[in-house]
C-alpha positions as protocol buffer text, in pm:
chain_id: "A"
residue {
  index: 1
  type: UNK
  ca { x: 5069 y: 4463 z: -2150 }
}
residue {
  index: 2
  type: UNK
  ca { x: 5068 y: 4744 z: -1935 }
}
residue {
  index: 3
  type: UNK
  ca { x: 5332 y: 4893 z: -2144 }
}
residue {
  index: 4
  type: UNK
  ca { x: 5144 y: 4898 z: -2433 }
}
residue {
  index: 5
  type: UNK
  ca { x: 4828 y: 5045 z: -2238 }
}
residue {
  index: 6
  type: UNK
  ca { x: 5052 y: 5319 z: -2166 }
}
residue {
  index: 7
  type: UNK
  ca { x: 5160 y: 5376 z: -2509 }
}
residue {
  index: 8
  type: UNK
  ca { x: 4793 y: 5384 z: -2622 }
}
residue {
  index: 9
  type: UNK
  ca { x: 4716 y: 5610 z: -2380 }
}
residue {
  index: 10
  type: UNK
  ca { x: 5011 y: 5928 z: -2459 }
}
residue {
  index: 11
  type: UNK
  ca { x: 4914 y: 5854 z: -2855 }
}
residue {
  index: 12
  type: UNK
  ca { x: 4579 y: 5930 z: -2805 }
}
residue {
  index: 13
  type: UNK
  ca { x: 4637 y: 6234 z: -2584 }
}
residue {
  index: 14
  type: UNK
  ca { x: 4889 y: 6348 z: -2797 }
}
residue {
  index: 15
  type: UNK
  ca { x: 4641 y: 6312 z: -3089 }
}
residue {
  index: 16
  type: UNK
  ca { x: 4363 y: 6491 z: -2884 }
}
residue {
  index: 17
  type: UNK
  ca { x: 4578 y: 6792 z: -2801 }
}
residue {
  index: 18
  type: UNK
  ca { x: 4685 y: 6803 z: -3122 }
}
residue {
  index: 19
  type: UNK
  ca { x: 4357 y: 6859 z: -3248 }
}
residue {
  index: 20
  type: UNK
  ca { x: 4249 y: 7085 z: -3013 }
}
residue {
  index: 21
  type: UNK
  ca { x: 4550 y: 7368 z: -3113 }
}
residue {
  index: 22
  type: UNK
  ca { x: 4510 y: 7299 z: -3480 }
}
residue {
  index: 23
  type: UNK
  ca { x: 4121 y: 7398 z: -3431 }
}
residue {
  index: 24
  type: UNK
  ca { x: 4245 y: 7722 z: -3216 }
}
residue {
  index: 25
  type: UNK
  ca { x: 4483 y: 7790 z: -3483 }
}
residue {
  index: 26
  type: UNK
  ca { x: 4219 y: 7770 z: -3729 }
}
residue {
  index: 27
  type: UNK
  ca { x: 3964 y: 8006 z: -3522 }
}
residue {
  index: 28
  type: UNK
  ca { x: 4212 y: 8290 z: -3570 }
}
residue {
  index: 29
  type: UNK
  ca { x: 4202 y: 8554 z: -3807 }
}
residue {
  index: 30
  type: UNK
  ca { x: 4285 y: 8451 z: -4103 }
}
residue {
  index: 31
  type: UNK
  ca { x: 4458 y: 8675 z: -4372 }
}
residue {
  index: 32
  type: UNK
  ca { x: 4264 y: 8963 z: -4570 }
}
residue {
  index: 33
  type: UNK
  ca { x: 4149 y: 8800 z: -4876 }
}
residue {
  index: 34
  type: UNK
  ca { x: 4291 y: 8895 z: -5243 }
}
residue {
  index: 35
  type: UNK
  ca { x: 3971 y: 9063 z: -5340 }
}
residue {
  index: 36
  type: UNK
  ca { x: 3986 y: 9432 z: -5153 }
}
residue {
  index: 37
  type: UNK
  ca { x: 3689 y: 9624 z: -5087 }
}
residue {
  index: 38
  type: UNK
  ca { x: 3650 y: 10009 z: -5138 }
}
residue {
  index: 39
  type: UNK
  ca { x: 3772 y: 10237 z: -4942 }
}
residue {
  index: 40
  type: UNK
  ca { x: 3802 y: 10562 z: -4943 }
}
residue {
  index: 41
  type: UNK
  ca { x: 3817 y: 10830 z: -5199 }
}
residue {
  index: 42
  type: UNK
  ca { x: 4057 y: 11076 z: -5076 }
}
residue {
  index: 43
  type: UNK
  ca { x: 4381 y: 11105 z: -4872 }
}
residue {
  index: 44
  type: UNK
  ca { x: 4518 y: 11341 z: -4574 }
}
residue {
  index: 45
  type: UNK
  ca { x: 4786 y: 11644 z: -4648 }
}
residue {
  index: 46
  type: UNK
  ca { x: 4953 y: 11565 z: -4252 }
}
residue {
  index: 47
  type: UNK
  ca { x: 4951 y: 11306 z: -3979 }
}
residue {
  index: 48
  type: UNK
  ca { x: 4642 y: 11524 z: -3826 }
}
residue {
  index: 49
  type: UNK
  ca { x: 4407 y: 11457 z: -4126 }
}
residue {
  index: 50
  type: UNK
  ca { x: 4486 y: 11115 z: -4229 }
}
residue {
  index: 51
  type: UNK
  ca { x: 4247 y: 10916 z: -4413 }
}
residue {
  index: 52
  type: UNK
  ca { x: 4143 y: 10637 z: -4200 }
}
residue {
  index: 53
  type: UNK
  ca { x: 4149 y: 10263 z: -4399 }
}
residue {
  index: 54
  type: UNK
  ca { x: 4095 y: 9929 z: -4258 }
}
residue {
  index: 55
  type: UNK
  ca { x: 4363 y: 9632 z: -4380 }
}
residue {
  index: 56
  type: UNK
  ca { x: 4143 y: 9496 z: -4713 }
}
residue {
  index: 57
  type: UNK
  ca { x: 4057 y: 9819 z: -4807 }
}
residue {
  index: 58
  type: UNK
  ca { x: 4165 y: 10004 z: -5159 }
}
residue {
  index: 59
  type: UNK
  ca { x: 4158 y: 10331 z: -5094 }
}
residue {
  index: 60
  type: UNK
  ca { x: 4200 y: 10564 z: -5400 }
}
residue {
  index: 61
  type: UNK
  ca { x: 4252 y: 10973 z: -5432 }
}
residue {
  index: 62
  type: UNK
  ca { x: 4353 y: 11204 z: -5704 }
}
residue {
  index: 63
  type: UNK
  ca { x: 4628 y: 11435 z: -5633 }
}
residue {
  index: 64
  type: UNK
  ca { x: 4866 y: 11663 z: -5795 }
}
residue {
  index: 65
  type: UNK
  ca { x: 5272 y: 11547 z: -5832 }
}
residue {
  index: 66
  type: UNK
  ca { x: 5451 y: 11718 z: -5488 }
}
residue {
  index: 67
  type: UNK
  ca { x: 5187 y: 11632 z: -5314 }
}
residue {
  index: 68
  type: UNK
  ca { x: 5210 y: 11479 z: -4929 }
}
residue {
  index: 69
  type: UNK
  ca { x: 4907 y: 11166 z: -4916 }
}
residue {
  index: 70
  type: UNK
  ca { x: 4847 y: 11045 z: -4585 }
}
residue {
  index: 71
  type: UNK
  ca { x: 4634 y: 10741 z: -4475 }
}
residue {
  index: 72
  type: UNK
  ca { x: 4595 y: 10620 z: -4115 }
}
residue {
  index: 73
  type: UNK
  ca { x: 4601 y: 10187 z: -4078 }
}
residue {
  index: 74
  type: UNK
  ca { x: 4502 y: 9988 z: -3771 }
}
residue {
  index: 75
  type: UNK
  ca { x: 4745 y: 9737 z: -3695 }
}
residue {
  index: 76
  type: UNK
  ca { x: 4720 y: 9516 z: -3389 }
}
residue {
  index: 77
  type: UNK
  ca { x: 4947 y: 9226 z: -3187 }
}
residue {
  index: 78
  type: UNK
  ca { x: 5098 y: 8928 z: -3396 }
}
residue {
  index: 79
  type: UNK
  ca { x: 5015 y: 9104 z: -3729 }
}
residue {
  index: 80
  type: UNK
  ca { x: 5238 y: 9193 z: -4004 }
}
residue {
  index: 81
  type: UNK
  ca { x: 5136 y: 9410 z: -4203 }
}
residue {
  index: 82
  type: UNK
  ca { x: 5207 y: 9516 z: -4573 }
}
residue {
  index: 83
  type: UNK
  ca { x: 5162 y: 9876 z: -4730 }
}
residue {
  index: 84
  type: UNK
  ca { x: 5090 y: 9891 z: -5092 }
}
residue {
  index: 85
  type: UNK
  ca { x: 5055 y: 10211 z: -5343 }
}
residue {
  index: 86
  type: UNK
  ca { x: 5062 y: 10246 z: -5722 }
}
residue {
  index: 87
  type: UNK
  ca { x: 5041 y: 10616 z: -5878 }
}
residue {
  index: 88
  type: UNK
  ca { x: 4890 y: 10630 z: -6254 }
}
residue {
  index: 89
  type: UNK
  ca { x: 5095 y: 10927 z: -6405 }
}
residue {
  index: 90
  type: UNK
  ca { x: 4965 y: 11167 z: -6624 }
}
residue {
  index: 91
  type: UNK
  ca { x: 4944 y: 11109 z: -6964 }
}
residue {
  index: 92
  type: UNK
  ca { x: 5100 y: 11475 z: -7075 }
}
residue {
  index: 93
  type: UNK
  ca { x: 5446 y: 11490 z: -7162 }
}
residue {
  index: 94
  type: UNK
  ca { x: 5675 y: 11490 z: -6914 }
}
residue {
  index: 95
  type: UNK
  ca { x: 6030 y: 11648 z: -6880 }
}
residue {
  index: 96
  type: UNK
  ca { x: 6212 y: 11371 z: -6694 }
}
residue {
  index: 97
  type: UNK
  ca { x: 6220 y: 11067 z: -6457 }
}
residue {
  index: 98
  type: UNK
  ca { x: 6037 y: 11053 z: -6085 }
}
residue {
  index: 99
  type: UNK
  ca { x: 6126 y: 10952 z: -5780 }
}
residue {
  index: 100
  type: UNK
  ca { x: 5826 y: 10814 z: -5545 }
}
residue {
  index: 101
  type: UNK
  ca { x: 5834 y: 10723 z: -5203 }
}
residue {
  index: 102
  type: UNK
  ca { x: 5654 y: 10522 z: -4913 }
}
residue {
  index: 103
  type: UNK
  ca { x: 5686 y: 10583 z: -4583 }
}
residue {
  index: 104
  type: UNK
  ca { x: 5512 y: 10412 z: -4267 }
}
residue {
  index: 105
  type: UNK
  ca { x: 5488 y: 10551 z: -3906 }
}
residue {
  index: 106
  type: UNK
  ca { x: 5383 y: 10442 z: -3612 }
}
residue {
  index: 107
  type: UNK
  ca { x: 5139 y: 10609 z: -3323 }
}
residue {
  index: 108
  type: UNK
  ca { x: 5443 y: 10730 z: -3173 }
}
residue {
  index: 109
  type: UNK
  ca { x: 5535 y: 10880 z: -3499 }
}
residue {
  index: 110
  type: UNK
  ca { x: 5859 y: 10727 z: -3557 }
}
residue {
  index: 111
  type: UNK
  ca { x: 5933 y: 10568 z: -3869 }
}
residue {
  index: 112
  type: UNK
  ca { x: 5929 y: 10209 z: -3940 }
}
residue {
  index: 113
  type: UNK
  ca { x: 6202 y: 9997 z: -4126 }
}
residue {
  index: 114
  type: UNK
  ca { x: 6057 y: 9788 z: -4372 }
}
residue {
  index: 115
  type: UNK
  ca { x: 6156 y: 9384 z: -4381 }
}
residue {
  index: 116
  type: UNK
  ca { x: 6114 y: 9368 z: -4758 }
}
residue {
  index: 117
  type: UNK
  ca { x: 5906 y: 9584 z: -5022 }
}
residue {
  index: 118
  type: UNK
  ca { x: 6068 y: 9840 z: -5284 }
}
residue {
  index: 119
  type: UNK
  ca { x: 6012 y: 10166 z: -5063 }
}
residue {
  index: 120
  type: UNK
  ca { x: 6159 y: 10361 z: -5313 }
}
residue {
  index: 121
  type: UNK
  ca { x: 6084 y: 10352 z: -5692 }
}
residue {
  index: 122
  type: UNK
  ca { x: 6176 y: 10580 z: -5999 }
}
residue {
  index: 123
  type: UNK
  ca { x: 5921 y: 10600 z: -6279 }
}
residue {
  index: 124
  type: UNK
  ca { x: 6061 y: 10713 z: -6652 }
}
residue {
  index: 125
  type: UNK
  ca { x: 5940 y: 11017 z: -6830 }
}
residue {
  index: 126
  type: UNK
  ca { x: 5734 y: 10767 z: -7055 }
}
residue {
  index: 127
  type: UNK
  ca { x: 5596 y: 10519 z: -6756 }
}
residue {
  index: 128
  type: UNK
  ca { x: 5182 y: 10521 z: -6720 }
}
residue {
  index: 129
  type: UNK
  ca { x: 5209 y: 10379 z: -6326 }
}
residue {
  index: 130
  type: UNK
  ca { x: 5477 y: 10316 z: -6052 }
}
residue {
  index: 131
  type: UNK
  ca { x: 5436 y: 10113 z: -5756 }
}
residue {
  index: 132
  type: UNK
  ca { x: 5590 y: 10104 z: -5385 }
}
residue {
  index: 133
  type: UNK
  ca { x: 5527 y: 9889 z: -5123 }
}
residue {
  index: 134
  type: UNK
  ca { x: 5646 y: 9788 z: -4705 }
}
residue {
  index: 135
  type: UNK
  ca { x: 5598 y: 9552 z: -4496 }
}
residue {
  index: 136
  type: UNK
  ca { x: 5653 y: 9635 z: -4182 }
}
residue {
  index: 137
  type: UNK
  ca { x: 5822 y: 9397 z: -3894 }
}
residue {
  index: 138
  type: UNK
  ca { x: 5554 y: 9193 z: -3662 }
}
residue {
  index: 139
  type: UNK
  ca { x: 5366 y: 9392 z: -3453 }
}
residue {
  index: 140
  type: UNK
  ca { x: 5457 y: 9322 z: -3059 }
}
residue {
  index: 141
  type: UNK
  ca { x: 5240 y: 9352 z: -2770 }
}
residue {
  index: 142
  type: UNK
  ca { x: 5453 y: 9524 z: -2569 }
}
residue {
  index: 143
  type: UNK
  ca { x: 5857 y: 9609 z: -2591 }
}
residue {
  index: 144
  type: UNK
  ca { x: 6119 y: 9756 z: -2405 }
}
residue {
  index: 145
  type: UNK
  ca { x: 6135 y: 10176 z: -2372 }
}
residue {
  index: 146
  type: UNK
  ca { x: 6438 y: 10173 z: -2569 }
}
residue {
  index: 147
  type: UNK
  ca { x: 6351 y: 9969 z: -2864 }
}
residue {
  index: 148
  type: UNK
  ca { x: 6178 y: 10068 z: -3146 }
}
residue {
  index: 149
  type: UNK
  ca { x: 5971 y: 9711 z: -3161 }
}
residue {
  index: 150
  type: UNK
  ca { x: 5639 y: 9785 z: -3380 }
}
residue {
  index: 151
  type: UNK
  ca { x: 5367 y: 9797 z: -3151 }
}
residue {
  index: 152
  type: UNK
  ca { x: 4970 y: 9813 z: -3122 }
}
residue {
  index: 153
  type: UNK
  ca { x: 4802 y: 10070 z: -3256 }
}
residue {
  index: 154
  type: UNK
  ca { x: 4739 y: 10332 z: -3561 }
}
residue {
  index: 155
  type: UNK
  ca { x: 5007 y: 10332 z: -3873 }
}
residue {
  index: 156
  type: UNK
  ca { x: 5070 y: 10637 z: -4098 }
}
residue {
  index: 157
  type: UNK
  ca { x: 5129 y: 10570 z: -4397 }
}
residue {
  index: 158
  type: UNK
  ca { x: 5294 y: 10878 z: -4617 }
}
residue {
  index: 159
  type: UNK
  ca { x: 5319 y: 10860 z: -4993 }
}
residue {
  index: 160
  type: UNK
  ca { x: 5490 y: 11186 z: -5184 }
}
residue {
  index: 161
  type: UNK
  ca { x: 5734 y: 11239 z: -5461 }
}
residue {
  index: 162
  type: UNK
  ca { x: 6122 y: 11276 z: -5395 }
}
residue {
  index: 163
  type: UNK
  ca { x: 6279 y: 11367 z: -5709 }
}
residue {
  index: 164
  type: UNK
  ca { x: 6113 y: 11504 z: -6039 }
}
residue {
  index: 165
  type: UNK
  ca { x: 6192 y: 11812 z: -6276 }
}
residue {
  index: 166
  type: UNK
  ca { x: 6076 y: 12147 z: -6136 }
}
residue {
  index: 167
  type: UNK
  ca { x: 5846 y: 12174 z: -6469 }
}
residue {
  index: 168
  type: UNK
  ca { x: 5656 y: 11838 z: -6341 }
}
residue {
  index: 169
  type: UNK
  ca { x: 5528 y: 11988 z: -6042 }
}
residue {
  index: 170
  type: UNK
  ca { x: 5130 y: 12038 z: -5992 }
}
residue {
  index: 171
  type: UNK
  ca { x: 5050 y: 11738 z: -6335 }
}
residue {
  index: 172
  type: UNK
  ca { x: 4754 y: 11543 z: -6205 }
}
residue {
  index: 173
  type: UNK
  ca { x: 4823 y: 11201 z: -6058 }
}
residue {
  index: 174
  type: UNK
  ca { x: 4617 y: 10915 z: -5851 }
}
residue {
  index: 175
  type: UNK
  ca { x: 4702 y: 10717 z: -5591 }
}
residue {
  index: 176
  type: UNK
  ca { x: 4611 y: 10379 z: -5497 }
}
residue {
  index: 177
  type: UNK
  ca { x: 4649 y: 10261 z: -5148 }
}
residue {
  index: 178
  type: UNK
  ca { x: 4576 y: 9881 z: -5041 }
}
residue {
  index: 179
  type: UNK
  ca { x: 4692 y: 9779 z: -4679 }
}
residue {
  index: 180
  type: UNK
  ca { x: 4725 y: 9424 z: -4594 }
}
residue {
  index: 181
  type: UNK
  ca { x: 4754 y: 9227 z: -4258 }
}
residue {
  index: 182
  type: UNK
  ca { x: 4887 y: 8842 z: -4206 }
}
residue {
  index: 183
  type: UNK
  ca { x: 4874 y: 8655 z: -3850 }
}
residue {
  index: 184
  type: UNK
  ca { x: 5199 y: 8576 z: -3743 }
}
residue {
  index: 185
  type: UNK
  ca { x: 5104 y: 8368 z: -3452 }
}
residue {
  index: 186
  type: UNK
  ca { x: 5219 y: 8282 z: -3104 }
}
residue {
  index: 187
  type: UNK
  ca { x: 5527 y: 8246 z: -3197 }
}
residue {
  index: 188
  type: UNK
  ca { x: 5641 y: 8621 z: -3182 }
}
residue {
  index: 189
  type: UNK
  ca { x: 5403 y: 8644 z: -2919 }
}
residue {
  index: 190
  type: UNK
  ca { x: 5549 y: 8778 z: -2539 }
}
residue {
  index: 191
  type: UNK
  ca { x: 5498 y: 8827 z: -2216 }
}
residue {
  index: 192
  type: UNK
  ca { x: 5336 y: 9171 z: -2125 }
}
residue {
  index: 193
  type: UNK
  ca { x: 5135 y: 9410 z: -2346 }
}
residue {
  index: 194
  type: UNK
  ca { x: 5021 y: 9769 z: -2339 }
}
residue {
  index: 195
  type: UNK
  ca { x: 4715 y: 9933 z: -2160 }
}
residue {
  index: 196
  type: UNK
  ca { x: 4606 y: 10034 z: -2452 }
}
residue {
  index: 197
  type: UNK
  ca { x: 4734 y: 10090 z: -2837 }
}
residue {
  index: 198
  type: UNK
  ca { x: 4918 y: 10365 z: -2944 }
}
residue {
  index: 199
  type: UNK
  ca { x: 4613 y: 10532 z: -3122 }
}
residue {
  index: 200
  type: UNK
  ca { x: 4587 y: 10943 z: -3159 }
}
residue {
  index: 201
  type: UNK
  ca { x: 4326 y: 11098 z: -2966 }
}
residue {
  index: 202
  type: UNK
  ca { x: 3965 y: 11210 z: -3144 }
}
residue {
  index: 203
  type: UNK
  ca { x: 3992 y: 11517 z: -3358 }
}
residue {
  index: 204
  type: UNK
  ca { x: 3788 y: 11803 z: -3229 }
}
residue {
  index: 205
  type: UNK
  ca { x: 3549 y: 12028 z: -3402 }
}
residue {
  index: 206
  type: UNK
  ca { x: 3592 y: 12388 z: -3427 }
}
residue {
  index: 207
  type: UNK
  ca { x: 3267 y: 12567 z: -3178 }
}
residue {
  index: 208
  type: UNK
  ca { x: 3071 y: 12742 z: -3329 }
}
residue {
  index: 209
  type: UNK
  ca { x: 2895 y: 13098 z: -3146 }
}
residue {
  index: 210
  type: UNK
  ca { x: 3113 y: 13014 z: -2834 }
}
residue {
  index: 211
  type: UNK
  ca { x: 3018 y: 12667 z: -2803 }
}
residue {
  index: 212
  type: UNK
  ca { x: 3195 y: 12387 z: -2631 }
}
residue {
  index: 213
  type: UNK
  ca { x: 3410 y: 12181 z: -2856 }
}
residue {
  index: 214
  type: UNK
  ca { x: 3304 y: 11877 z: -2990 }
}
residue {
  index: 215
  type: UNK
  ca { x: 3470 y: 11571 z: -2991 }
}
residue {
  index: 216
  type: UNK
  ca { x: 3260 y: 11441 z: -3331 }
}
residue {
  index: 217
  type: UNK
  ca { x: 3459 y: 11499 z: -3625 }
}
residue {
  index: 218
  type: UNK
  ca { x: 3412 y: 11643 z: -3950 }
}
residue {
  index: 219
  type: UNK
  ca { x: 3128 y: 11512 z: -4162 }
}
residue {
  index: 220
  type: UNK
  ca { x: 3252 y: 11235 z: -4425 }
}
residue {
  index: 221
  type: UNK
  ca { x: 3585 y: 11240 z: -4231 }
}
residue {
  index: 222
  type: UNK
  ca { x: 3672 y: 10937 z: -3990 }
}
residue {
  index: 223
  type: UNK
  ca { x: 3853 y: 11013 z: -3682 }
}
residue {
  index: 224
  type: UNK
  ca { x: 4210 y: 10804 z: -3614 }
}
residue {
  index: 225
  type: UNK
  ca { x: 4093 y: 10787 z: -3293 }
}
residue {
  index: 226
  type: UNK
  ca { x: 3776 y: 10633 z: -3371 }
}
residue {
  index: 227
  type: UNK
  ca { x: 3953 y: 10341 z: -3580 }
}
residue {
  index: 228
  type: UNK
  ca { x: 4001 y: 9995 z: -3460 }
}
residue {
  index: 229
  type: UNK
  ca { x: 4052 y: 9647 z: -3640 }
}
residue {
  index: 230
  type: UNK
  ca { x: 3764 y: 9442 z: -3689 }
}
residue {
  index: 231
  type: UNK
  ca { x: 3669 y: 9269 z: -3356 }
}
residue {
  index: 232
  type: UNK
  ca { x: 3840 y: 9537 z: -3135 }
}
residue {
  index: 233
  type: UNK
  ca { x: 4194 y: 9595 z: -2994 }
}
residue {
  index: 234
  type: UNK
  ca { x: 4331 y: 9209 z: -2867 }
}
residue {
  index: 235
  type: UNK
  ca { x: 4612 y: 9418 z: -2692 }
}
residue {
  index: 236
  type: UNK
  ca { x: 4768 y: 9091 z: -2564 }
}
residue {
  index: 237
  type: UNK
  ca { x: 4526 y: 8850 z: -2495 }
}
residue {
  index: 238
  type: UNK
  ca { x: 4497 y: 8516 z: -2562 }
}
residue {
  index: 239
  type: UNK
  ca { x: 4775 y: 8322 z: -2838 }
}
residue {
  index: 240
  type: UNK
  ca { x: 4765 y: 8019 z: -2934 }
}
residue {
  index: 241
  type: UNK
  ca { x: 5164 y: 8036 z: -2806 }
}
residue {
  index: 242
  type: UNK
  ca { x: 4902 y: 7891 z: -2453 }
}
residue {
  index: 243
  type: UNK
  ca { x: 4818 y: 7573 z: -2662 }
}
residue {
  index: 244
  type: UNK
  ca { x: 5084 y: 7460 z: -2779 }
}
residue {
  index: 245
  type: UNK
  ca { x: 5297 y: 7542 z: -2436 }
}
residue {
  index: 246
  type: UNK
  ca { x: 5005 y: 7341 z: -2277 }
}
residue {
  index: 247
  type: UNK
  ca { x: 5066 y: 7035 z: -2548 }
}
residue {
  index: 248
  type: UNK
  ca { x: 5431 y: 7028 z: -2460 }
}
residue {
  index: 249
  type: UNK
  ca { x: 5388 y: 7003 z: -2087 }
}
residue {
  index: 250
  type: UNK
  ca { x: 5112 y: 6709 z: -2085 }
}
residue {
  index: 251
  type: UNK
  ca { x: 5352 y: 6515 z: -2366 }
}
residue {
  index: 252
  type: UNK
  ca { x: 5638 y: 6558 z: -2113 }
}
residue {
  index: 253
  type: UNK
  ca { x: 5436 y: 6404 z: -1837 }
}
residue {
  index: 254
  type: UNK
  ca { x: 5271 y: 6135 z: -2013 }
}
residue {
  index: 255
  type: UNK
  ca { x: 5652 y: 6061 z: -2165 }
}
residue {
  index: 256
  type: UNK
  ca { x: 5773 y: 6014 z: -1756 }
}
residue {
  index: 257
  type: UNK
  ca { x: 5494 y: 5802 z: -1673 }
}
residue {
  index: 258
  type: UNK
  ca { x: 5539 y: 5598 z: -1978 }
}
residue {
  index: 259
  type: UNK
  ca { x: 5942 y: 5566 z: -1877 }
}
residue {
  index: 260
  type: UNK
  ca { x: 5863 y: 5502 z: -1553 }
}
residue {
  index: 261
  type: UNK
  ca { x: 5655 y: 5183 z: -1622 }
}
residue {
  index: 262
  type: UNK
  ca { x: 5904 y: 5050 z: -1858 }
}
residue {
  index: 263
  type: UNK
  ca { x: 6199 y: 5077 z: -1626 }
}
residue {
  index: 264
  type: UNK
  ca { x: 6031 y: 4993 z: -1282 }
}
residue {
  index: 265
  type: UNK
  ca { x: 5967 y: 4636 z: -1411 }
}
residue {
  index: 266
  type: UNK
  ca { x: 5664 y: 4400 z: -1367 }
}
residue {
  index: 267
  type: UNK
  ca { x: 5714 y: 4483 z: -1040 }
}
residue {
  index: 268
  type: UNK
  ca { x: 5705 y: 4083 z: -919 }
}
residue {
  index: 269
  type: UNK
  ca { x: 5973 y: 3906 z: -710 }
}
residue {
  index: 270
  type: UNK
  ca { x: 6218 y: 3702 z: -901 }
}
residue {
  index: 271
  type: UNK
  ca { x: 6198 y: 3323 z: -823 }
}
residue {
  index: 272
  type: UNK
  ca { x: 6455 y: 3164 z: -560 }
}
residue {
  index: 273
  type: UNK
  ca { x: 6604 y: 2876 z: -714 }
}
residue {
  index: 274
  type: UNK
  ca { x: 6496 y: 2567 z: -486 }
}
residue {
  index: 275
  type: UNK
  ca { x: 6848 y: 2459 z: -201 }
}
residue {
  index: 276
  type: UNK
  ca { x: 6934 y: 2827 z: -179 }
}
């Protein structure tokens, strides 16, 4: 009987705990939804003028072929992130194939590997569009010096032709850019994190009549520095890697106390036989 009472007892804690990291799994961001909102309507020539887009976002800019495009992405801890583009070619007739690429950087400006994604694509002479895409490794709180982990902060993201005829150079194109973020969890979550996310400083303004600088940027420009996810920098904090360490420890407990009632015994003296 008190066997069973035991067993009732690790079932329903079991079920309680259960429940409670399922609904702190489900209070966590969830991924960006398929229907992006607009962005912006022009891209950066360099890592210092970046267009700044949040993950959801479709950012669009017209361009000419040769061109360097650069957008600026906030990525933060336990997300993976993808980088999309698509380039509508010009209609005009052109002399031969292109060769477009996408490439992804981090604050530290060194340049990511990409898990899966066609980086590189060639578009025919006759194509109307060409697409590219990345998507990056999981971001980590924090990593060793010597690695070159993904971690916390802003992402450049640099789109530019690698290979066309000389003729082809300066034909109007646009670009398309549409970055997208999934939660990966606490399972690549680890112990440590940065003081704070590898994002550039705030641009300064040019004085004007010997004025002090200003630390606003230009009008209808957003600063890198100025861009954060949605809900601010996590930069470590809580995972839900603490809930289900938590479940695992009270299971293990409530699994000795249920082993140690069923091997102690009722716990009563066995009866003498009667002349002994």
């Amino acid at each position: 009987m008190r066997t069973r009472k035991f067993v009732t007892a690790a079932l329903l804690a079991g079920a309680a705990l259960l429940g409670a990291a399922g609904t702190a799994a489900a209070d966590s961001p969830s991924p960006s939804p398929s229907g992006s909102a607009a962005g912006p309507t022009e891209a950066g020539t360099s890592f210092r003028t970046a267009t700044a887009v949040q993950p959801g976002q479709r950012a669009t800019a017209g361009a000419s072929t040769g061109d360097y495009l650069y957008w600026v992405v906030p990525v933060d801890t336990g997300q993976r992130a993808t980088m999309k583009a698509k380039v509508t070619l010009p209609k005009a007739a052109r002399h031969g194939a292109s060769t477009w690429q996408l490439d992804v950087y981090d604050g530290l400006r060194r340049r990511q590997a990409c898990t899966y994604g066609a980086q590189t694509r060639a578009a025919a002479a006759d194509a109307a569009s060409v697409e590219v895409s990345c998507t990056l490794r999981t971001v980590r709180s924090w990593a060793e010096q010597w690695s070159n982990d993904p971690l916390p902060g802003s992402y450049y993201v640099r789109l530019t032709v690698t290979g066309l005829p000389q003729d082809d150079l300066g034909l109007p194109v646009k670009a398309e850019f549409e970055p997208t973020v999934d939660e990966a969890g606490g399972a690549y979550a680890v112990d440590g994190k940065l003081s704070k996310p590898l994002v550039p400083g705030v641009a300064t303004a040019a004085p004007e009549d010997g004025a002090s600088a200003s630390p606003t940027p230009a009008a209808g420009k957003r600063s890198a520095g100025a861009l954060e996810p949605e809900g601010g920098w996590s930069s470590g904090r809580w995972s839900d890697r603490w809930v289900w360490t938590s479940v695992g420890a009270v299971l293990a407990a409530l699994a000795g106390i249920f082993g140690y009632a069923v091997t102690r015994g009722s716990g009563r003296p066995s009866r003498v036989p009667p002349g002994v």
